[in-house]
KEKE-630904 format. One line per 4 residues: number of its first residue (from 1); their letters; for each residue x, y, z of N, C-alpha, C, O. Coordinates in nm, 2 decimals. Layout:
# KEKE-630904
NUM = A = X Y Z X Y Z X Y Z X Y Z | ...
***
This chain:
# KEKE-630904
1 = XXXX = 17.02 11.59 5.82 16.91 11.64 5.74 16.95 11.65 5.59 17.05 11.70 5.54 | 16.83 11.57 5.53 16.86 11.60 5.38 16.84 11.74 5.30 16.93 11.79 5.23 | 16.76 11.78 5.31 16.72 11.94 5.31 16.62 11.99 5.41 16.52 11.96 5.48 | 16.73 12.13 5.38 16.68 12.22 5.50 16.62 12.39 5.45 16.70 12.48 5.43
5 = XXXX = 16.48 12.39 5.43 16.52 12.53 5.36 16.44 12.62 5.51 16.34 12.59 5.57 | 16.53 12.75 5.53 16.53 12.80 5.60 16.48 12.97 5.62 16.55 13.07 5.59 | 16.40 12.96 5.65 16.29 13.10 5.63 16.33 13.17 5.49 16.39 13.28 5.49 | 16.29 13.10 5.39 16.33 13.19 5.23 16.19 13.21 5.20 16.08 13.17 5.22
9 = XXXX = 16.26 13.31 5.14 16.16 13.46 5.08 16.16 13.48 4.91 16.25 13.56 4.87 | 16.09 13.43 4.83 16.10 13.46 4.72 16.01 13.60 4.66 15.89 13.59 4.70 | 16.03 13.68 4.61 15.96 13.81 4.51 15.96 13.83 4.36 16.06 13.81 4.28 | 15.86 13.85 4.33 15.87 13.85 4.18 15.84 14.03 4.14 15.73 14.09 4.13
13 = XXXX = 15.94 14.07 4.13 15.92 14.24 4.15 15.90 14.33 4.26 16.00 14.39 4.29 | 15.77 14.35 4.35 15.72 14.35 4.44 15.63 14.28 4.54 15.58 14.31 4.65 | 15.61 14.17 4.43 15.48 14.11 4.52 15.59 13.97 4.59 15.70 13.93 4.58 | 15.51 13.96 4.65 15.58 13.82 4.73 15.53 13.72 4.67 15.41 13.71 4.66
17 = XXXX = 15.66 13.62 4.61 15.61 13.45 4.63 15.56 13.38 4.76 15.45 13.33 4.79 | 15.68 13.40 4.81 15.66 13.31 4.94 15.75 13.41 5.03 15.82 13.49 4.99 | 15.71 13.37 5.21 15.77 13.46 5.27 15.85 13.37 5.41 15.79 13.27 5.46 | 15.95 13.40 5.45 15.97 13.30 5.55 15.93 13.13 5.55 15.90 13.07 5.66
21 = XXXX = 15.94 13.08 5.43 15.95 12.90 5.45 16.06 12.85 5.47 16.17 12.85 5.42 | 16.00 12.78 5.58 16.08 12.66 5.66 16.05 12.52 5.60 15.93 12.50 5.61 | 16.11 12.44 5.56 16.07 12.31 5.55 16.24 12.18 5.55 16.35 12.20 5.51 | 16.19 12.08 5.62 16.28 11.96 5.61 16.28 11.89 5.56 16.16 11.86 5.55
25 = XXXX = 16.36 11.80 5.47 16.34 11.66 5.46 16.46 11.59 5.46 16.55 11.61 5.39 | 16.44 11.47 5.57 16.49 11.40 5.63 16.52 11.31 5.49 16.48 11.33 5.38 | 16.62 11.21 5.55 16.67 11.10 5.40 16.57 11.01 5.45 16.55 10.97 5.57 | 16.50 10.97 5.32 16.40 10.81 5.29 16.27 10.90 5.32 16.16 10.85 5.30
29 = XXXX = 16.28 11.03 5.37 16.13 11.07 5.38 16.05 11.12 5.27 16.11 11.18 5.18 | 15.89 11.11 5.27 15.82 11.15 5.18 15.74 11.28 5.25 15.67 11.29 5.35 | 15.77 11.37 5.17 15.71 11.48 5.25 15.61 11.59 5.15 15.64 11.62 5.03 | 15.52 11.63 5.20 15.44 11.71 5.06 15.42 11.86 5.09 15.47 11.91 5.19
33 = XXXX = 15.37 11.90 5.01 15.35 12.07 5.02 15.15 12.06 4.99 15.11 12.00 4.89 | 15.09 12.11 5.04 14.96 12.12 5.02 14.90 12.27 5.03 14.96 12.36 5.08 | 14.78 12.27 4.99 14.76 12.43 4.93 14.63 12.47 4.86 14.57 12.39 4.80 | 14.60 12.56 4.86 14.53 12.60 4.71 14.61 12.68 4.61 14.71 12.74 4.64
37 = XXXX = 14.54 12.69 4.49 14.65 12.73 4.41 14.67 12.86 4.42 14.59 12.95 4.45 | 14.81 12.88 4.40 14.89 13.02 4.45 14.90 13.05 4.55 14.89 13.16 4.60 | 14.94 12.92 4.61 14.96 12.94 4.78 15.12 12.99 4.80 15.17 13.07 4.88 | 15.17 12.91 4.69 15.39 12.91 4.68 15.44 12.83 4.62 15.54 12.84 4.56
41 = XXXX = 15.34 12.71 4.65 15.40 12.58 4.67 15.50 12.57 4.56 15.62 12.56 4.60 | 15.46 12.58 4.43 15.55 12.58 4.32 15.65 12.65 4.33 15.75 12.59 4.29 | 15.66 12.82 4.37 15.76 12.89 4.39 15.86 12.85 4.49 15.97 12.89 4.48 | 15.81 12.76 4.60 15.90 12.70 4.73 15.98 12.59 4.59 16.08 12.64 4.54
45 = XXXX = 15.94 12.50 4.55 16.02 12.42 4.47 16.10 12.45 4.36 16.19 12.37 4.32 | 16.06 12.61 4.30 16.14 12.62 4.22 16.28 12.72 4.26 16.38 12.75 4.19 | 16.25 12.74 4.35 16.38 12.85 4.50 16.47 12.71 4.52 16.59 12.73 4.51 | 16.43 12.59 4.55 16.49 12.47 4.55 16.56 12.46 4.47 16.68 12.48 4.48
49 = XXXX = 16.49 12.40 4.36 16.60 12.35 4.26 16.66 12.49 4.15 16.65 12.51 4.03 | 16.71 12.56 4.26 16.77 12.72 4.16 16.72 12.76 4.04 16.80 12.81 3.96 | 16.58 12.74 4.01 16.51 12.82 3.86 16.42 12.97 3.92 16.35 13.05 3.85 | 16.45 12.97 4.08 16.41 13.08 4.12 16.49 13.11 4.25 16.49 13.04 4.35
53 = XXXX = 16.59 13.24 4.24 16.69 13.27 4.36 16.61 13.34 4.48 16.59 13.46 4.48 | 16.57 13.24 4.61 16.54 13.34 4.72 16.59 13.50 4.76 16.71 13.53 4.79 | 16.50 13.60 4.77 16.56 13.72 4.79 16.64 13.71 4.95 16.73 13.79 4.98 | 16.58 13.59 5.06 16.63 13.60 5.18 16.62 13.46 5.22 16.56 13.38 5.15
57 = XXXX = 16.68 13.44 5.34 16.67 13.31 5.37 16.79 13.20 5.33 16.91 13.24 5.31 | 16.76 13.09 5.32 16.92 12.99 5.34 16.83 12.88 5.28 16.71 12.92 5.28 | 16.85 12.76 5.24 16.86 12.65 5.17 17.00 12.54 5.17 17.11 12.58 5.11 | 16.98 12.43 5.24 17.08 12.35 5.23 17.03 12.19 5.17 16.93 12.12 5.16
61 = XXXX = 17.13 12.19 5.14 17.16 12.00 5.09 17.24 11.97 5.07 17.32 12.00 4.98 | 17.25 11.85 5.20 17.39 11.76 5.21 17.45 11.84 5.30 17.57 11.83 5.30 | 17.40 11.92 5.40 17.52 11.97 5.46 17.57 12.13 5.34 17.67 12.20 5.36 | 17.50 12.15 5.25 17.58 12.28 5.20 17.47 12.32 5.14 17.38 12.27 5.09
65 = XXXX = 17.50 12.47 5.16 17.41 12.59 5.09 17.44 12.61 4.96 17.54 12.64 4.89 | 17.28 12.59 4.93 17.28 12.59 4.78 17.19 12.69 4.67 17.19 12.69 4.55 | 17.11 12.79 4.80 17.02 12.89 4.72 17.11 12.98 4.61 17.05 13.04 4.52 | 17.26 12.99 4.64 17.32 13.06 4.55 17.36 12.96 4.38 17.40 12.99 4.27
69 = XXXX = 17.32 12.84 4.43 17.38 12.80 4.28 17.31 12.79 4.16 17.20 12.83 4.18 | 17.33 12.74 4.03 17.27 12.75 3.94 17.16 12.60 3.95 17.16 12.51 4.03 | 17.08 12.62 3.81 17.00 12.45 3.83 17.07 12.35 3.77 17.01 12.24 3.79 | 17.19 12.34 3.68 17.27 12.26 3.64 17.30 12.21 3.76 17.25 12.10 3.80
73 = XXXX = 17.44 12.32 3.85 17.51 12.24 3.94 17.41 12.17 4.08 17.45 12.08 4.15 | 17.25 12.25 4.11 17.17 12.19 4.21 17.16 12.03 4.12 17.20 11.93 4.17 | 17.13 12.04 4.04 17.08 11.85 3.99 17.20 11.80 3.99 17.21 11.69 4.04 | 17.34 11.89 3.95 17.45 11.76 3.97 17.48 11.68 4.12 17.53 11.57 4.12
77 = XXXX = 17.45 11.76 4.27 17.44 11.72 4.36 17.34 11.66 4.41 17.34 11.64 4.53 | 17.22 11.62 4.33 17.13 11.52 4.32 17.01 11.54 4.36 16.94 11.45 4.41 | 16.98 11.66 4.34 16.80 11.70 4.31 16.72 11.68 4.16 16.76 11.70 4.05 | 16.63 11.64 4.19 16.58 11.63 4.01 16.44 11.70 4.05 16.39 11.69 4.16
81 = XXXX = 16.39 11.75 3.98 16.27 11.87 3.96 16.21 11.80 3.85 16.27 11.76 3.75 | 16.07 11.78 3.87 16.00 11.73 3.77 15.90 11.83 3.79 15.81 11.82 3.87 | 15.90 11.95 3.71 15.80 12.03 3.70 15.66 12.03 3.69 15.63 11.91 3.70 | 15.54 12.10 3.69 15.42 12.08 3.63 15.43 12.11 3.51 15.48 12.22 3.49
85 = XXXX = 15.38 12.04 3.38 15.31 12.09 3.29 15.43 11.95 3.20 15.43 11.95 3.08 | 15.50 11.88 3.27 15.49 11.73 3.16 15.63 11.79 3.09 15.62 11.78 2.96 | 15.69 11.82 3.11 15.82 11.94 3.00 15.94 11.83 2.94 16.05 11.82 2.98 | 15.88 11.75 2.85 16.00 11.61 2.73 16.04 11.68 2.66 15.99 11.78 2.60
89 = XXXX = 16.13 11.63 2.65 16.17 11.69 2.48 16.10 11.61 2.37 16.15 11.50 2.34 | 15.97 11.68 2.29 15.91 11.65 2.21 15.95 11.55 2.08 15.91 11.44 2.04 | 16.04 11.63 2.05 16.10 11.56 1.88 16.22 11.46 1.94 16.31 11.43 1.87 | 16.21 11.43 2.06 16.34 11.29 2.08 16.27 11.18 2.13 16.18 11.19 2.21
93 = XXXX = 16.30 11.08 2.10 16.23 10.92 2.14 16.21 10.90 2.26 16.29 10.98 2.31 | 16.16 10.86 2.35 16.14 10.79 2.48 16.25 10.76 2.51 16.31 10.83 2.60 | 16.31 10.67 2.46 16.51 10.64 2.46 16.59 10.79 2.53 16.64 10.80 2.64 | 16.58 10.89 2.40 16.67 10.96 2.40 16.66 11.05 2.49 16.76 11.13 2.52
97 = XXXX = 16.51 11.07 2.56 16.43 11.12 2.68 16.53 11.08 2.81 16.58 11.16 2.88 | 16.53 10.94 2.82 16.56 10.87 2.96 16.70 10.91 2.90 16.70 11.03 2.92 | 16.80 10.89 2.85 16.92 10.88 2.86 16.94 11.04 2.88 17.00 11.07 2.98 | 16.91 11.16 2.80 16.92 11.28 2.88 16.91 11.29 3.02 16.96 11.39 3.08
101 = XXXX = 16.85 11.19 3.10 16.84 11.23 3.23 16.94 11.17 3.29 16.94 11.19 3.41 | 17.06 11.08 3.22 17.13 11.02 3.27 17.29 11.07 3.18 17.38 10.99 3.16 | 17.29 11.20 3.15 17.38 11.26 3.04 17.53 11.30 3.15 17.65 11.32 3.11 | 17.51 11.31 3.28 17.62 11.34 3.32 17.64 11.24 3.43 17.69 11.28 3.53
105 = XXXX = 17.61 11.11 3.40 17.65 10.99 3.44 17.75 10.90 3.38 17.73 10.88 3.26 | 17.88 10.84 3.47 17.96 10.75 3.36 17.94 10.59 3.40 17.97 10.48 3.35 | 17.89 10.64 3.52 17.86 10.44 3.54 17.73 10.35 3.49 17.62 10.35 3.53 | 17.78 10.28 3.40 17.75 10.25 3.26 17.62 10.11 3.30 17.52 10.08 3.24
109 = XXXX = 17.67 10.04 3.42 17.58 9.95 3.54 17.50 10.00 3.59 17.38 9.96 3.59 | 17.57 10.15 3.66 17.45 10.19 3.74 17.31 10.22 3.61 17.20 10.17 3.60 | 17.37 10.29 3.54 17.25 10.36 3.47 17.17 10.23 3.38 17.05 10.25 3.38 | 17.20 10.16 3.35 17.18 10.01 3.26 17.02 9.98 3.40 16.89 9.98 3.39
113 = XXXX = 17.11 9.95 3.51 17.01 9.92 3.61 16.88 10.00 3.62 16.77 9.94 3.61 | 16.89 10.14 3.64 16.86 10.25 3.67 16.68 10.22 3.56 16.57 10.18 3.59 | 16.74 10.28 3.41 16.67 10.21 3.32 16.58 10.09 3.34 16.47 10.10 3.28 | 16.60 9.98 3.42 16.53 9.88 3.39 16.44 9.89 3.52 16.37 9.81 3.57
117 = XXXX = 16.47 10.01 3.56 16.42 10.03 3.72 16.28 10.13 3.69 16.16 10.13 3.73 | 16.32 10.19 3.61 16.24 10.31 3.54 16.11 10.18 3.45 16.00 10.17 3.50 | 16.13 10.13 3.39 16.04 10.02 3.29 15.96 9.94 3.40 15.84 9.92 3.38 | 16.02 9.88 3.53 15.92 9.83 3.62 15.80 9.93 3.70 15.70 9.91 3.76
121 = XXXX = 15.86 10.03 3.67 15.80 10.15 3.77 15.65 10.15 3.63 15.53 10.11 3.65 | 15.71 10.19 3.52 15.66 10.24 3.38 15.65 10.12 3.27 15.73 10.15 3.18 | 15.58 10.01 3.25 15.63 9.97 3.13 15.60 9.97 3.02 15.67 9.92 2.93 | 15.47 10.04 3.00 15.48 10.13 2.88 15.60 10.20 2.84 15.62 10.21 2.72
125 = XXXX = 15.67 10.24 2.93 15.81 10.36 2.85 15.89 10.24 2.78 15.97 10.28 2.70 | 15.88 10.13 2.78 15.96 10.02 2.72 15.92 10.04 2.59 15.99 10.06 2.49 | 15.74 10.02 2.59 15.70 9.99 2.45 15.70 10.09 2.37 15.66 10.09 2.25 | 15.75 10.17 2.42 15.71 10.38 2.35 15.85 10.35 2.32 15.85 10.40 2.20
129 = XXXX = 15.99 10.30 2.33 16.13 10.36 2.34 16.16 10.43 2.22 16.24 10.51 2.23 | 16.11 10.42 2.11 16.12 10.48 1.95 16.05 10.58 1.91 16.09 10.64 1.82 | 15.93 10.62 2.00 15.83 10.68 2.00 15.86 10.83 2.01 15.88 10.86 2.13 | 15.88 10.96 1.92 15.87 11.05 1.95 15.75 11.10 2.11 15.63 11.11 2.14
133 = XXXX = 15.91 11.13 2.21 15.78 11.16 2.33 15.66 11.28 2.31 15.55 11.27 2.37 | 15.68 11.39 2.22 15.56 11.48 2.20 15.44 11.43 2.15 15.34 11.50 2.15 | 15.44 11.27 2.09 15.34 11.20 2.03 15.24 11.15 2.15 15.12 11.14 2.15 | 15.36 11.13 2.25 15.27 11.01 2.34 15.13 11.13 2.39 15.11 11.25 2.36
137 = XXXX = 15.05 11.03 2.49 14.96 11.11 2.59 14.98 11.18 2.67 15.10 11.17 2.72 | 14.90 11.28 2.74 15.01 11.35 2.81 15.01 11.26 2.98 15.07 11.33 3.07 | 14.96 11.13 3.02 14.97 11.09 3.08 15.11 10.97 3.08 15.17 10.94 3.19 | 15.14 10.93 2.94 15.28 10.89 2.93 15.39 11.02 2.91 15.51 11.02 2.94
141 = XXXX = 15.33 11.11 2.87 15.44 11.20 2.92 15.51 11.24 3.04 15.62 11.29 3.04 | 15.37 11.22 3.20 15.41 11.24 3.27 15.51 11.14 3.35 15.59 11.17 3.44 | 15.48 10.98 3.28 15.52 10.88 3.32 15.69 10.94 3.26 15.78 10.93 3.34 | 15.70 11.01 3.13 15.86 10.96 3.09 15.91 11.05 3.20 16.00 11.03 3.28
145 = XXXX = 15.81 11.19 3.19 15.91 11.29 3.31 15.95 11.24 3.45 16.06 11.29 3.49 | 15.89 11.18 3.52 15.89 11.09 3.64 16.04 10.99 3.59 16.15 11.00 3.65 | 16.02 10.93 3.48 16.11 10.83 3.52 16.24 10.92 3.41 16.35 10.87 3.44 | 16.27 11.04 3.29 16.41 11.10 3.32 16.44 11.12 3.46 16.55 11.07 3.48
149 = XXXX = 16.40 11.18 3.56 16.42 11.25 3.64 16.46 11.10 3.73 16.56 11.10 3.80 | 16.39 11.03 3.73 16.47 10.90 3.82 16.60 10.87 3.77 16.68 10.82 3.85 | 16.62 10.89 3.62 16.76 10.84 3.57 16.89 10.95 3.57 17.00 10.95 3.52 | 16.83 11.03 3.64 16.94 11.10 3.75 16.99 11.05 3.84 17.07 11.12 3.90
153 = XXXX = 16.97 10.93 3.90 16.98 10.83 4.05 16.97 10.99 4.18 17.06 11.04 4.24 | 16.86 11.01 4.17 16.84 11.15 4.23 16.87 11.12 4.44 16.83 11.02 4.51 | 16.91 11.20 4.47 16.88 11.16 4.64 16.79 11.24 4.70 16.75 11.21 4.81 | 16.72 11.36 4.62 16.63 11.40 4.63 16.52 11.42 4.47 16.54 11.49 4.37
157 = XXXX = 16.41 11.35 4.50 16.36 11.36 4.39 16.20 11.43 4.41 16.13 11.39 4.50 | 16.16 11.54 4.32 16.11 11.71 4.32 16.02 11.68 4.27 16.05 11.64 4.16 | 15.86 11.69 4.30 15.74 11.67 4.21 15.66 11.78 4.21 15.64 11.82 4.32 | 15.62 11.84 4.12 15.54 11.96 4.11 15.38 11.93 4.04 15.36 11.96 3.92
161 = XXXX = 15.27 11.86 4.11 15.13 11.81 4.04 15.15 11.69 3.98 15.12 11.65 3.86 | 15.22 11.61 4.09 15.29 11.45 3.98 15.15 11.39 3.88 15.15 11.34 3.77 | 15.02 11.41 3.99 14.91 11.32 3.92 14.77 11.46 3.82 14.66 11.43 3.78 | 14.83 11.55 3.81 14.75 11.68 3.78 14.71 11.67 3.63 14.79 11.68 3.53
165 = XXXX = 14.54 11.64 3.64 14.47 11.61 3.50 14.56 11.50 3.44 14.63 11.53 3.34 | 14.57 11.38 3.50 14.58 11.27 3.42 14.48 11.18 3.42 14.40 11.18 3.52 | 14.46 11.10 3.34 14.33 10.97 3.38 14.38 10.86 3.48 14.49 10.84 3.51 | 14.23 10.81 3.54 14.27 10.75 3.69 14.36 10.70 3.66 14.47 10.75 3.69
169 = XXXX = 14.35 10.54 3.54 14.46 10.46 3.53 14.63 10.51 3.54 14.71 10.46 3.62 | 14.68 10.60 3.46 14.77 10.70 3.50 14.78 10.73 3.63 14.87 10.73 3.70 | 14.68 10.77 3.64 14.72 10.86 3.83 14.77 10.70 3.91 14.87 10.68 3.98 | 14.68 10.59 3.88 14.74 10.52 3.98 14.88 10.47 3.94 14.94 10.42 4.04
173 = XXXX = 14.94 10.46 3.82 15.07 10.40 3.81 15.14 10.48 3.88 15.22 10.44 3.96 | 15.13 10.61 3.85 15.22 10.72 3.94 15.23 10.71 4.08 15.34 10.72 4.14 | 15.09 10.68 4.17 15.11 10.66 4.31 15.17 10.52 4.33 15.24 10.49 4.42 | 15.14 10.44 4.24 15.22 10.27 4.25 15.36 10.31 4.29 15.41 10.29 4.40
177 = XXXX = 15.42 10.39 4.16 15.50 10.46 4.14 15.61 10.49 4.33 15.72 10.45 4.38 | 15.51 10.59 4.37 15.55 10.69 4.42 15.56 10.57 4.58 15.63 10.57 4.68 | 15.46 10.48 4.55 15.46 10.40 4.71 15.57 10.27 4.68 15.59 10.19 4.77 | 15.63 10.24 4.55 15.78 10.15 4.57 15.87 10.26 4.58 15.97 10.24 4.64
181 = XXXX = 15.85 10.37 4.54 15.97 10.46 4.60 16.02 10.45 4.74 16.13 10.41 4.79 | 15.94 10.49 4.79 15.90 10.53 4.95 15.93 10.39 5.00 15.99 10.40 5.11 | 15.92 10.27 4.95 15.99 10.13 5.03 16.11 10.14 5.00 16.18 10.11 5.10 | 16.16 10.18 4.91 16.33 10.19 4.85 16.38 10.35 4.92 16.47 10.41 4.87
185 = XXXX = 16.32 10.38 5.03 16.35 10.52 5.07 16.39 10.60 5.02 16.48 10.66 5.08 | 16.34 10.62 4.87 16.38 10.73 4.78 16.30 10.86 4.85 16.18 10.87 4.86 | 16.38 10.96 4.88 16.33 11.13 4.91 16.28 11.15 4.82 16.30 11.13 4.70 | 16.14 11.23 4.91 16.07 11.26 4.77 16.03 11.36 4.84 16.01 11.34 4.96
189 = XXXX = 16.01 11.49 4.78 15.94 11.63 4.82 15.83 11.65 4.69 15.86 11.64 4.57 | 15.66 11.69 4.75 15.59 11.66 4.63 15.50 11.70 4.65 15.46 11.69 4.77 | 15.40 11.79 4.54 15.32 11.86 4.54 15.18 11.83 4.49 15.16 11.85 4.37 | 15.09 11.77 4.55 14.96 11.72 4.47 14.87 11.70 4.53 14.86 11.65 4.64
193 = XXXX = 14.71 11.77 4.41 14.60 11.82 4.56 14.51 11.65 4.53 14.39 11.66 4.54 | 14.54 11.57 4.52 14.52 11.45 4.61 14.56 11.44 4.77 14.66 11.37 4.80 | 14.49 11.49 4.86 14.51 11.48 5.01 14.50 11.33 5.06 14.58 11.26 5.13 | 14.40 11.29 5.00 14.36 11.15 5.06 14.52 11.02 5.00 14.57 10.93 5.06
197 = XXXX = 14.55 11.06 4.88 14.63 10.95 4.83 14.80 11.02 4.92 14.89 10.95 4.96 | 14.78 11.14 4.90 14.93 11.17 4.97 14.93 11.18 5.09 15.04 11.21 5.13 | 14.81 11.15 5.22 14.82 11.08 5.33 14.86 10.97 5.34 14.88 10.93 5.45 | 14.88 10.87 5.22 14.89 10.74 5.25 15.07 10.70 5.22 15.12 10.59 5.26
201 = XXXX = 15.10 10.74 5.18 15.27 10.77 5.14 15.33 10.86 5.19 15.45 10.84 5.16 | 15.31 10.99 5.29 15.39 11.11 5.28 15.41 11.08 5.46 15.32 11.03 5.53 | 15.53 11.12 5.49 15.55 11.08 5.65 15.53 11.25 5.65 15.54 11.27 5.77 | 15.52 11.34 5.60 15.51 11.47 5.66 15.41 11.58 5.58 15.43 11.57 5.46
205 = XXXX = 15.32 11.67 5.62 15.31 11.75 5.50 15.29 11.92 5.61 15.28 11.96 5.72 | 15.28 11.98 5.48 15.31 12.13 5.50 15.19 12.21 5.43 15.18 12.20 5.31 | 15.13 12.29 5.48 15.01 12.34 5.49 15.10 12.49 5.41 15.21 12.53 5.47 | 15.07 12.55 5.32 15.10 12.68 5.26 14.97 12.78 5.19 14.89 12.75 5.10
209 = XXXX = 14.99 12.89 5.28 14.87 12.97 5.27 14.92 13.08 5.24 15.00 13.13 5.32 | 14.88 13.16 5.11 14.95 13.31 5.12 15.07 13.35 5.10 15.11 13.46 5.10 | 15.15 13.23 5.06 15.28 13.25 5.05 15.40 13.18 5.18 15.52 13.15 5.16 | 15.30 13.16 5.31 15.35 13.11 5.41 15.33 12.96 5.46 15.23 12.92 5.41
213 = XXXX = 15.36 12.91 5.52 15.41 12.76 5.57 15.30 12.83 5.71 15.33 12.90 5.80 | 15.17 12.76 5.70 15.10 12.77 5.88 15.03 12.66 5.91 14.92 12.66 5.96 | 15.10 12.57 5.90 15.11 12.41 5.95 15.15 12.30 5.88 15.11 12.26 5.77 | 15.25 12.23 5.97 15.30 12.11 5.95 15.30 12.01 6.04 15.33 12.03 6.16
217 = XXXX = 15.28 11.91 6.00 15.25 11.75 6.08 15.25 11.63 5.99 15.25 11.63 5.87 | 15.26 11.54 6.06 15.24 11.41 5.98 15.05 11.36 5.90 14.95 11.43 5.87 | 15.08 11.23 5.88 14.96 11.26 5.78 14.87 11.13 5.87 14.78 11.05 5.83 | 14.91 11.13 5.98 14.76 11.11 6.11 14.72 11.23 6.16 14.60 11.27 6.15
221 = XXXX = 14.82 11.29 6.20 14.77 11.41 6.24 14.69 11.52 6.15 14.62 11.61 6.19 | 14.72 11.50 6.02 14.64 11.59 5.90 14.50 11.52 5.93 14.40 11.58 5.98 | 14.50 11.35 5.90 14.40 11.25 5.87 14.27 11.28 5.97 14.15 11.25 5.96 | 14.33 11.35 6.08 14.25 11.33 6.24 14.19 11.49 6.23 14.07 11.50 6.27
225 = XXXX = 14.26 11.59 6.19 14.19 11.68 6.19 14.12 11.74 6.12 14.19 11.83 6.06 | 13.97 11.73 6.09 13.90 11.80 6.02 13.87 11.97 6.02 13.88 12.04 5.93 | 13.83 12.01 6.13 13.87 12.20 6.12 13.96 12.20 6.02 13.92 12.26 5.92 | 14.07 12.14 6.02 14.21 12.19 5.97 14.16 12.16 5.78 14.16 12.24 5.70
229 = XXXX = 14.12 11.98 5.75 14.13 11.99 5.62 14.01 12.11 5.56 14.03 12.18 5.46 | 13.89 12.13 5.65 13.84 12.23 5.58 13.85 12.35 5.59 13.77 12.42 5.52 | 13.92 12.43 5.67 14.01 12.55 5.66 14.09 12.58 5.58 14.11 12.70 5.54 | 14.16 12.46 5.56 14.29 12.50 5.43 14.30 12.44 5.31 14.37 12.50 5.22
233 = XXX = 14.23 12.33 5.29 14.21 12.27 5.19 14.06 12.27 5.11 14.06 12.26 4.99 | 13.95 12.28 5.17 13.82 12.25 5.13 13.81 12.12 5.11 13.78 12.08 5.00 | 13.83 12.02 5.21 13.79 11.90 5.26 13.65 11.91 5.35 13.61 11.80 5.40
***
């Protein structure tokens, strides 16, 4: 198992984030979180990549527990978190964007590769490379944050609203995006109230209500059950 998080409990004072989430993901799997807003989902991801410490519960990857570590050392063992809300560094070029995400890498091939892997995905980020990223749109913003976060060579790679208020054209490079990942069995854990497009890429998803995880299955079994999309989703 690639991650394992194991009945965690996040609080923010007294109120509950989330309460007892369970969730897997397997290596090469695509797996989602679905919801309405303020269900957790984001608080489950940010308990993940250590920008929020579970009060209870366990978290592993790779074989090791990781809810106690900071978010430096979670990305150095190869999670990358691509937040909601597009977060570049404004006043640095598209260039100096991607290579931040590749700042505690020394293999000089890999990352060379990495790069040109990012531009097939994106190739607008080619033509932007000089471009103050705060200038671009915020739908190439979301494209640069997608592809720093690839130039981590991530083994788990973390989406929080990957397609949230972007224009179609955008939304679909992102799912282009997200469906050569998923052939190259890049892990992907991911949050987006597109149900119909993340049935078509996600081998798993997770229903979060209230703070709690109250169903999971694959995405025939989502696709087949209507009670279910309009009970928890408003499908």
């Amino acid at each position: 198992m690639l991650l394992s998080v194991k009945e965690a409990s996040v609080y923010f004072g007294k109120v509950s984030g989330i309460r007892d989430v369970s969730i897997d993901v397997e290596e090469g799997q695509i797996v989602a979180l679905i919801g309405a807003n303020g269900a957790g989902k984001s608080t489950t991801l940010r308990a993940i990549s250590g920008l929020k410490q579970p009060s209870s519960g366990e978290i592993w990857f790779k074989g090791e527990r990781i809810d106690d570590l900071s978010p430096e050392e979670i990305t150095m063992r190869g999670i990358a978190h691509v937040p909601e809300g597009r977060r570049v560094f404004p006043y640095m070029t598209v260039k100096e964007n991607l290579e931040m995400g590749a700042f505690s890498r020394k293999d000089k091939a890999g990352i060379a590769r990495d790069l040109e892997g990012v531009f097939r995905h994106f190739p607008r980020l080619r033509e932007r490379l000089t471009q103050a990223a705060g200038t671009m749109s915020g739908g190439e913003q979301q494209m640069l944050a997608v592809g720093r976060a690839l130039m981590t060579n991530p083994q788990l790679l973390v989406l929080d609203e990957a397609t949230e208020g972007l224009a179609p054209l955008i939304r679909t490079e992102i799912w282009s995006c997200l469906a050569d990942l998923k052939t190259a069995r890049q892990s992907i854990l991911i949050i987006d109230k597109n149900v119909a497009a993340l049935t078509k890429i996600a081998d798993r998803h997770h229903i979060v209500e209230k703070g709690r995880v109250v169903w999971n299955g694959t995405s025939e079994q989502l696709r087949a059950d209507a009670d279910l999309q309009a009970r928890y989703l408003g499908v």
